[in-house]
C-alpha positions in Angstrom: -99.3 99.8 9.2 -101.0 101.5 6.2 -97.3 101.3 4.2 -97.3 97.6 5.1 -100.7 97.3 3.6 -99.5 99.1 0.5 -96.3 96.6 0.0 -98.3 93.6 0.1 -101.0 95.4 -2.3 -97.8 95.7 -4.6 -97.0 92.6 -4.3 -100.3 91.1 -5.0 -100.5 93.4 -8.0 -97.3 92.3 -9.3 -98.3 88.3 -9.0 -101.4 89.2 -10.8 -99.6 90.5 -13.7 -97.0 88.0 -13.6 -100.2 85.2 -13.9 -101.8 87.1 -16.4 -97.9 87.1 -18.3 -97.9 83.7 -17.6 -101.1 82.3 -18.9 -100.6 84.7 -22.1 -97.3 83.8 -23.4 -95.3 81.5 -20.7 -92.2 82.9 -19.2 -91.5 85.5 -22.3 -95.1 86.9 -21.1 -94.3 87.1 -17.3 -90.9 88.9 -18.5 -93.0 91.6 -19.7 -95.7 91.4 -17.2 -93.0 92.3 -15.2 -91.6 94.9 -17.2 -95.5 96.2 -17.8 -95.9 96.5 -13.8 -93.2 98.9 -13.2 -94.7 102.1 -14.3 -98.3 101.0 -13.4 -96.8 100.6 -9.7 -95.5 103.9 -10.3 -98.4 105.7 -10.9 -100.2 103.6 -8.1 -97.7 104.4 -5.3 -97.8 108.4 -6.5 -101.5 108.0 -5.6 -100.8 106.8 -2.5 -98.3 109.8 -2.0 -100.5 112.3 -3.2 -103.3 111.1 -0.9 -100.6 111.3 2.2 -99.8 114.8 1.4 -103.4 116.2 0.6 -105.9 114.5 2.5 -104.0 112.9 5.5 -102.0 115.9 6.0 -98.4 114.6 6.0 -95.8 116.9 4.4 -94.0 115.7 1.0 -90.5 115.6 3.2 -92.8 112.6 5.2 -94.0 110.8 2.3 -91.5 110.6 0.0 -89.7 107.7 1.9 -93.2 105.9 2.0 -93.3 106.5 -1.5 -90.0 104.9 -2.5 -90.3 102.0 0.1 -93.8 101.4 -1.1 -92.0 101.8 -5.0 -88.9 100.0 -4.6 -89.6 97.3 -2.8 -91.9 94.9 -5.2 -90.1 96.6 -8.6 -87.0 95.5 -7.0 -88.7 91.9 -7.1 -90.2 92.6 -10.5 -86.8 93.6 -12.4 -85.5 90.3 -10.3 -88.2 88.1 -12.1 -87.7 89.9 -15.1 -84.0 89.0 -15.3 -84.9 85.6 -14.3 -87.3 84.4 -16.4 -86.6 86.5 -19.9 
């Protein structure tokens, strides 16, 4: 459940940079918004792994394929949009 909830706060992250993209600079801006939301997604998902390991006690060999799910999944849809609209 609590991955599930970390997808769809990637996802809502990524639409809120790809409005912000959008009111800034039309399609050229939500190309980069894109591009922009990658490595913050990054970081945020490597929070969420380091939480996992350290405070709710799951073992890095656990979270890792949390943490690439919870990555992948909306930069896969971020590079698609990218490609897209650029």
């Amino acid at each position: 459940m609590h991955t599930l909830k970390v997808l769809l706060i990637g996802f809502a992250v990524l639409v809120v940079f790809l409005v912000a993209g959008r009111l800034a600079a039309s399609s050229r801006g939500m190309a980069i918004a894109s591009l922009i939301f990658i490595p913050i997604w990054f970081v945020a998902a490597g929070v969420n792994l380091y939480i996992g390991v350290n405070e709710a006690g799951y073992s890095f060999n656990e979270e890792l394929p949390v943490f690439l799910l919870s990555f992948l999944v909306p930069t896969l849809f971020a590079i698609t949009i990218y490609w897209k609209v650029r």
